[in-house]
Every structure is written in structure tokens, then in C-alpha cells.
N, C-alpha and C positions, 0 to 999 in steps of 0.2 A: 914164663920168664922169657922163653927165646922166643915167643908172639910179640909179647911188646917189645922186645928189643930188633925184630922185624919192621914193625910199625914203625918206629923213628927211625928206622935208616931209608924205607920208603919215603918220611915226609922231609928229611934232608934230601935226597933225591929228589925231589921234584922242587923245592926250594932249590937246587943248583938248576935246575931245567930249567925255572922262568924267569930268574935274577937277569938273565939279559936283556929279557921283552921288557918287564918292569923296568930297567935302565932307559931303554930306550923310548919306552913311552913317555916317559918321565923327562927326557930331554927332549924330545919332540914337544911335549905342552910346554914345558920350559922357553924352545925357543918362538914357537906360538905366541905364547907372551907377552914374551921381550919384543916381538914383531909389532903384535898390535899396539903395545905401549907406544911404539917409536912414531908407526903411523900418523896415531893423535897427537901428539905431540907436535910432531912437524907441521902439522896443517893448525893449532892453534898458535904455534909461532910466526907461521905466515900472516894468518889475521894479524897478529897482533904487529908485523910489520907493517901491513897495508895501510893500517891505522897509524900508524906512527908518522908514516909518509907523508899521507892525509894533514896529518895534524901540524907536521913542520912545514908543508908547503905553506896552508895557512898563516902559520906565525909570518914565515917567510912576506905572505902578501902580504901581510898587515903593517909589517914592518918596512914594505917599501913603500904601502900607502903613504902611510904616517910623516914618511921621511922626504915623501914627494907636497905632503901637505904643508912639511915644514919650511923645505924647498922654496915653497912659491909665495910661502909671503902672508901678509896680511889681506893684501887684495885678490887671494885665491877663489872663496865664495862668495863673490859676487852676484848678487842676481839683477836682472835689465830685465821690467814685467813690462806690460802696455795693455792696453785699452783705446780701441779707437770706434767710435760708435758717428751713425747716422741716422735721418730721420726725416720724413715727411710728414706736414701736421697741419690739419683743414678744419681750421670752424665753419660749423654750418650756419652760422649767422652772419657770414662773410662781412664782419665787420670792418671798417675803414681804419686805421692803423693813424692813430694823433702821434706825431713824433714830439713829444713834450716831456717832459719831466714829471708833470700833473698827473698827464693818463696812462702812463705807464705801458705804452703799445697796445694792440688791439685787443690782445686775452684778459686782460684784468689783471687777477691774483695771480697769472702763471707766472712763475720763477724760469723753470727750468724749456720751459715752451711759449715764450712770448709769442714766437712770432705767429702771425694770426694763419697764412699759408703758403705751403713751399717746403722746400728740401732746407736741410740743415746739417751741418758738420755739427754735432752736439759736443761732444767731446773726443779731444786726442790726447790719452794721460802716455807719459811716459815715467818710467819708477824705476831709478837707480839704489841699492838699497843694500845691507852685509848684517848678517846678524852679530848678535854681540859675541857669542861663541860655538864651539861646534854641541854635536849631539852626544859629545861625551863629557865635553865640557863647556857648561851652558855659557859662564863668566867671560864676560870681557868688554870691548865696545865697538858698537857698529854705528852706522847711519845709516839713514833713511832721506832720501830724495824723489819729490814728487813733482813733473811738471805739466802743467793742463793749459791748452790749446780747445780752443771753439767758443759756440755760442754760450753752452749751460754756465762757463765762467765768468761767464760779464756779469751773471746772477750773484755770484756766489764770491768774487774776486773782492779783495783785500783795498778799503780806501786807502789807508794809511793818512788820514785825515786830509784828505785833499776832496775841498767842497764841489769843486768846479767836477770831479768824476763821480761825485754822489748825484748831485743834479743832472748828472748828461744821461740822455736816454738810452736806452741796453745796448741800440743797436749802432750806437755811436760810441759806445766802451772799445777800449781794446782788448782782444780776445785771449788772453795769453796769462797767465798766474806762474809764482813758484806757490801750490798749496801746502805741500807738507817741504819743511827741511828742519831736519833736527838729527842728535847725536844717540844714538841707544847705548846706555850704559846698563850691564845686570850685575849685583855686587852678589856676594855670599852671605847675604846676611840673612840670617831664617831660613826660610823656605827660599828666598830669591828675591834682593830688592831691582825691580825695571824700572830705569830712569830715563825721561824722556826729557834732554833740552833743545828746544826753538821751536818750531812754529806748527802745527797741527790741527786736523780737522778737530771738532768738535763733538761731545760723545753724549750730549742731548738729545731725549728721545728716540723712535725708534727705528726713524729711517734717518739716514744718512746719506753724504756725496759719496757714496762709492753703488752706480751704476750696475755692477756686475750681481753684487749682494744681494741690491733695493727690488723688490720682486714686481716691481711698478716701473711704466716708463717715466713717468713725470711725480714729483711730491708733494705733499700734503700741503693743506691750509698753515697746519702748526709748522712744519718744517721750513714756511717761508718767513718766521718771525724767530728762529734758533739762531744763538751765533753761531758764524760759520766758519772759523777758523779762531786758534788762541795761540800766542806766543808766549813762553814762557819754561816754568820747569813741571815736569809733571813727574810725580811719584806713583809706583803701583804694585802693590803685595798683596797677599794672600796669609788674611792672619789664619783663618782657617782652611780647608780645600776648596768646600764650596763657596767660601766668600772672597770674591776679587773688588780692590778699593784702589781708588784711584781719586790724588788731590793734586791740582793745579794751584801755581801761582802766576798768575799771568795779566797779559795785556788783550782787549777783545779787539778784534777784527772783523769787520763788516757785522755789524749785530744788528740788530731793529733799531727802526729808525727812532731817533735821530742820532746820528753818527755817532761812534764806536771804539773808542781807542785810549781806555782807563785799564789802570788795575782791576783784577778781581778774583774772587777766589772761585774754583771747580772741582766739584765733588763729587764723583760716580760710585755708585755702590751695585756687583752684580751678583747675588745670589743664586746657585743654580738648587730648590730645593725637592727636585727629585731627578732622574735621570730625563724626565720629561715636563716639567715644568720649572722656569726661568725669571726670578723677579729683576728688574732694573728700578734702580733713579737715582735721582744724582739735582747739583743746582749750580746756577752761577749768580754772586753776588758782588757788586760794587759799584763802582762808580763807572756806568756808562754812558754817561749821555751826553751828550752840548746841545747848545743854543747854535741855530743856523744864524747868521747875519743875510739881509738881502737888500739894504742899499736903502732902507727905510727908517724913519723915527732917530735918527743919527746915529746908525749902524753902516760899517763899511759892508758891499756885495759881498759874498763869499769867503765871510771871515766866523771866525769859530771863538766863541765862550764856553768855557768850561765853568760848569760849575760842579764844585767840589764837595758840596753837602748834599748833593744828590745822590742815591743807593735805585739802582734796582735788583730785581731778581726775577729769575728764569727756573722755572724748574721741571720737572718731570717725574711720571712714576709710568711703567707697564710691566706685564704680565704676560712672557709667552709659554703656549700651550700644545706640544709636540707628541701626542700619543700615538702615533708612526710614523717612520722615516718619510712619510708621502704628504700629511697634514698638521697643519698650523693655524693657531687661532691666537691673535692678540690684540689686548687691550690695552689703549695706553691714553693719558691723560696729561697737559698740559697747563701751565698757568705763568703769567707775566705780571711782572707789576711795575710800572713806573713809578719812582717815588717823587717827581715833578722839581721845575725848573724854580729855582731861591729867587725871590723878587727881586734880590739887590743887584741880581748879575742884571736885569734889566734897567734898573734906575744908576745902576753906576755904568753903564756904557749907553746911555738915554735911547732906550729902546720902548717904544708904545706898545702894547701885546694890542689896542685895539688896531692901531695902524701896519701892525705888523703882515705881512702878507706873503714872506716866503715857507720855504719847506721845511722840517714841518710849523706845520699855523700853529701858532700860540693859543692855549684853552687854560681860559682864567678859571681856576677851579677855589681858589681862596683868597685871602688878601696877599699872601706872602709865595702861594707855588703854582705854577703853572704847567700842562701839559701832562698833570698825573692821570695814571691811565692804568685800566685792567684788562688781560687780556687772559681768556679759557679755552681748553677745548679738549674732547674724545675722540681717537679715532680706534675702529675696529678693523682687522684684517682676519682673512679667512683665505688660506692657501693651500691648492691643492698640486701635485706632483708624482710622475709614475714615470718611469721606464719604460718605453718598449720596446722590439726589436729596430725598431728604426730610429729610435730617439727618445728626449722626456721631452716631454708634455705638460704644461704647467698653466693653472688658471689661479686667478688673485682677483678680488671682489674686496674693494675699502670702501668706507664710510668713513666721512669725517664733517665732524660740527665744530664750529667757532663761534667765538662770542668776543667780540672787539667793543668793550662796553663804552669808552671815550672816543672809536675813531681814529687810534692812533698807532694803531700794528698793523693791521693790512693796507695794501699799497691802494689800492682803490677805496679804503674810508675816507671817511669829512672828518676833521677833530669836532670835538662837540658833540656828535650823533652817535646814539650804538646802533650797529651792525649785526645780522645772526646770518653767519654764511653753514652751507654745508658742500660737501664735496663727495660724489660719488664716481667710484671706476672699476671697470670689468676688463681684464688684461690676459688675453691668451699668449704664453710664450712655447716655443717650439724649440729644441737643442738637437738636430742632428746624432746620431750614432756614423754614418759614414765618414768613410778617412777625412778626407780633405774638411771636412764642416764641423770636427766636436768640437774647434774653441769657438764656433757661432751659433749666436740666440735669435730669433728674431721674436718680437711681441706686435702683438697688433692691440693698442687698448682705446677702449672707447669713455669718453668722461663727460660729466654733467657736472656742474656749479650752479649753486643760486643763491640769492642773500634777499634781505627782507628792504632790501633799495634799489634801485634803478642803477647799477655800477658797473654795466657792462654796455659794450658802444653797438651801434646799429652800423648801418650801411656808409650811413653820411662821416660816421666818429661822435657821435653823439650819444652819450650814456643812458638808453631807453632801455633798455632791457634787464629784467633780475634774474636771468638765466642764460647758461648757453651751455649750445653743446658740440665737443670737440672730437675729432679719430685721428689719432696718433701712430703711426708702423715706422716700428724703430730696428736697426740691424746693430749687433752688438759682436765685437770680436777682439779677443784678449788671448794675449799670450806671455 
């Protein structure tokens, strides 16, 4: 009894002995702790300031943006593009250059390179232009302004039904166009209706006026019989993602000959059906053509008959094929059709198709139509492109065959005769990487033509040759 009662009063005893350590240890982690607690703490509240900071400066800019964009107006994003290119260009057949109407200067079929040799201002585009909306909000309406200055324009430039400038020879054009001026309106309707009113290039086939794009110095056989400009309204949606469509009501502008200037309707259709292959085509239909007057069969010089029951059509289909960013391969296909001149426009303004002898000649194809006419053709393109530390580098090799079966789409046919042209060219371009030179291209392309006639001129000006061959060094710079 007095053992155990020994025994707990030693374990009280030593219970009073360590109740202080035990305190104080216990306060000690206690304020250990509360330390480390407060540490972390502190230092994720400062993150969490940093970020805050971060975050309202932001607003902050965004909101002066916004308020500096509202500020300035509608004529805030404006953009002023250009393009101003030259060029020297030597046939080697150094032919004699007829200044006529007939021969169409020394090169034949060239459009955009008449001149037989010498330097050339080819084109000076300048493009005033505003989008419809910004990039957060795409809605609203812009314009587009396009003005082109040089030689390639005299090709491509707008009659406006004035005969006396269809007959004058290129080099006797004045050099100067508005090609594009129209209003860009984008509504909210669907996905996005683009509405295009006044006057714009044309989206046949598969090269086009725009230079900087065209992987060629000079264009195609089929590209010199596409109209080249349309006035009018043009609608463009997207019922699906990959399908963009595009329909014109409009009036044609400089079209194949004979002169150009009806209703008609234009219809583009552009599938992209995989990330690397791209279908096109599209058409234009109506009434484009007149009757030239030239002072014969009791027609006044330079006067114009419309006929109204007359329809043609233009159309096109290709296929391009982009399986790396560096090569391209396209095919694309052409065809025209004149639906021919109503006898009555001849008999009721007493005009003889046999006596007839201006531009274009009369081809009696029936009792009742005249000057109907078919026109085809293939071209292929094969384009190569690479980057290197000094620059890209880029080669383009086309073929193109035509088939003018009356005579009456290429500038160097006979009405009456068919024609089998083909076109071939090999075009090195070179793009700088150094400062001052990346908005400059230069190409050097060498081209061959020939046709199953004599339509190309020799020394004298005299159409002996079914071949020729030209070298083209063209400098390209846009900004």
C-alpha cells in the first residue's frame, strides 16, 4: 500500500517537472505555424496582386484602344497598297511592229507584252481601300479603289463602248484605267453575306490582273479572250465552310471581241475539298456582243448595233493541287461560245456581210446568224517555291493549247479559218530576304507560241512565221 502510494506521488512529480517543457514546446510549434502559415500566404497574395495589375492594365489598354478607334472615325483603317512593276521584253524574231488595228503590234497574241522590244512601265497600281469591319466585328461597309497607270492597261482597259478606242492600236491607247471602284458591304446574315457594288476585275479562270499573285510575267492564250472587268452587284456567301459562291448581275467591260458592254449574269463557285486540293468555275452569260459599223454597205464608220437576241457564254472549270507549302500543280480548262449576230440587225441598217470589211469581219455561218463562233482551251501549271536564307526562289513552267475553231477570239485569227495555238513558258522569280529588297521580285521568263498559220510577223511586218520566241526580265515591287 505505501509502494503504490509512493509510485504516484513520484509520477505527479515528474508530471509537475515537465508541464513546462511540454508548454513550451507546444508554443513554440504553435508559433512555428502560425509563421509558416502567414509566409505562404503573403507571397500568394502578392501573385495574386501581380496578376491583377497585369490584368487591369490590360483592360485599361484596351479600353483606350477602343476609344482611340472610336475617336477617329470611320476613316481610321484605311489602307493605301501599290504595285509598281517594270520590264524589258526582246523577241528574237525581231519583228517589225505594223501599227494597225489588224496586226495588233509585233508579238501577235500578247496582251500584256505587245511591245516587240525595249523597257516598259508595265504597270503602276495604286489601291485605296477600308474593310467593312474590324476583326471583332466583321459587319459594316467599306470601299475598294483601284487605280492602274502603264502599258499592261491599254490591254485590259475598259471601252465603254467607244469604237474609235477599240480600233486604235495599244500603243496609241491611253494608259491610265479606274479598274476596280466599288462599295464592300458585309451583312449578318448566316455565316456572312459580302456584297460587292460597282465595278471589278473579273474571277474567270485561273489567272488573273493582279501581277503580284500571277506566278507568270505575261498570261495565257485563254486569259486574253476572259472579260476583264464587270460592273455591277455582286453577292458572296458561304452556304457551307468549304463552299464559297459568288453571283454577279452586271454589265461586261472590255470582253472578247466584238465589243462588250450588255447585261449578264456571273457565277463563281470555289470548293476547297481538302486542305490541299482546291476546285473552281464559275460562267458568264448574256448578251455581249455588237456589230462593228465601218463606213461600208450603208453603215455609218464607227458606229455600234446591238443585237439583242444574241447570248454568249464564257466559262471555266480548274483544279488546284498544293501538297506542300513549296508545290502546285493546276489544271484548268476554258470554253467560249458565240451565239452569232441576227440577220435582221444587218438588213435593217443595209449592211452586206459580203462587203463588209471592218473589225471584226462578218462570218456568214447560216441564213439568219453571223460571226458564231467556238472557242477552247487547257492550260497546265507546275510551280515550284522554297525559302532560303537569302530569299525565295521560285520556278513556274505552263502549257497552254487553244483552239479558236471560227477565227474569231484571238487577236491574230482570220474569221472563217480555225486556228490551234499553243503557249509555252519557263519563269524563274527570285524574292530577296534582305532589308531594303523583301517587297521586290524579279522574274526572268522565257516563252515560246506557235499556231498552225503563219500569224506572227518577220522583219519586214509581214505575218511569215507560226512561231516565235520571246525573253521577258520583269522587276516587281509592292507595298
Amino acid at each position: 500500500m505505501k509502494l503504490k502510494k509512493l509510485f504516484f506521488g513520484f509520477l505527479l512529480f515528474a508530471v509537475f517537472l515537465c508541464a513546462p517543457f511540454f508548454a513550451v514546446q507546444k508554443e513554440a510549434y504553435a508559433a512555428n505555424s502560425v509563421s509558416a502559415s502567414n509566409s505562404v500566404s503573403k507571397a500568394d497574395i502578392k501573385k495574386i496582386e501581380k496578376k491583377s495589375d497585369n490584368a487591369l492594365s490590360e483592360i485599361k489598354a484596351i479600353k483606350k484602344e477602343n476609344k482611340a478607334n472610336n475617336n477617329a472615325g470611320y476613316f481610321s483603317n484605311i489602307q493605301l497598297l501599290g504595285t509598281l512593276i517594270g520590264s524589258y521584253n526582246y523577241n528574237l524574231a525581231k519583228p517589225e511592229a505594223v501599227n494597225t488595228p489588224s496586226a495588233f503590234e509585233g508579238n501577235g497574241n500578247y496582251g500584256d507584252n505587245w511591245q516587240t522590244d525595249g523597257f516598259a512601265v508595265n504597270n503602276a497600281d495604286i489601291t485605296i481601300r477600308r474593310s467593312p469591319g474590324t476583326s471583332s466585328n466583321p459587319y459594316g461597309v467599306g470601299f475598294h479603289i483601284s487605280l492602274d497607270f502603264g502599258q499592261n492597261i491599254q490591254f485590259y482597259k475598259a471601252y465603254y463602248g467607244n469604237t474609235s478606242y477599240f480600233t486604235t492600236p495599244f500603243e496609241d491607247r491611253t494608259p491610265y484605267d479606274v479598274r476596280k471602284a466599288y462599295i464592300n458591304i458585309n451583312l449578318p446574315v448566316g455565316s456572312g453575306l459580302d456584297i460587292h457594288i460597282g465595278k471589278e476585275s473579273e474571277l474567270l479562270g485561273f489567272e488573273a490582273f493582279n501581277p503580284i499573285r500571277n506566278w507568270n510575267d505575261t498570261y495565257s492564250l485563254l486569259d486574253a479572250v476572259e472579260p476583264a472587268t464587270l460592273t455591277g452587284i455582286f453577292l458572296t456567301y458561304n452556304f457551307i465552310p468549304a463552299l464559297t459562291s459568288t453571283l454577279g448581275i452586271a454589265n461586261t467591260v472590255n470582253s472578247a471581241v466584238p465589243i462588250d458592254n450588255l447585261p449578264v449574269i456571273e457565277l463563281n463557285e470555289s470548293y476547297a475539298a481538302t486542305s490541299m486540293l482546291t476546285f473552281n468555275g464559275g460562267f458568264i452569260y448574256g448578251e455581249n456582243s455588237y456589230l462593228v459599223g465601218n463606213g461600208t454597205g450603208g453603215s455609218t464608220s464607227g458606229q455600234l448595233y446591238e443585237d439583242n437576241l444574241n447570248k454568249s457564254f464564257y466559262g471555266y472549270i480548274n483544279g488546284v493541287f498544293s501538297p506542300t507549302p513549296d508545290w502546285s500543280f493546276v489544271a484548268d480548262y476554258e470554253l467560249g461560245l458565240g451565239g452569232g449576230i441576227n440577220g435582221s440587225v444587218l438588213s435593217d441598217n443595209g449592211i452586206s456581210p459580203y462587203s463588209y470589211t471592218g473589225y471584226p469581219v462578218l462570218v456568214q455561218t447560216s441564213n439568219d446568224t453571223y460571226d458564231k463562233s467556238r472557242f477552247y482551251g487547257i492550260a497546265g501549271y507546275i510551280h515550284h517555291q522554297h525559302d532560303y536564307g537569302f530569299g525565295q526562289v521560285a520556278e513556274t513552267l505552263r502549257e497552254t493549247a487553244a483552239y479558236d475553231q471560227n477565227g474569231m477570239w484571238e487577236m491574230t485569227s482570220t474569221p472563217g479559218t480555225a486556228y490551234t495555238y499553243i503557249d509555252s513558258t519557263l519563269t524563274f522569280a527570285y524574292q530577296p530576304s534582305f532589308k531594303n529588297f523583301k517587297d521586290v521580285q524579279f522574274r526572268l521568263e522565257l516563252e515560246h507560241q506557235g499556231s498552225n498559220q503563219n500569224v506572227y510577223l518577220d522583219a519586214n511586218g509581214s505575218a511569215t512565221h507560226s512561231q516565235q520566241n520571246t525573253i521577258n526580265l520583269m522587276v516587281l515591287y509592292s507595298f
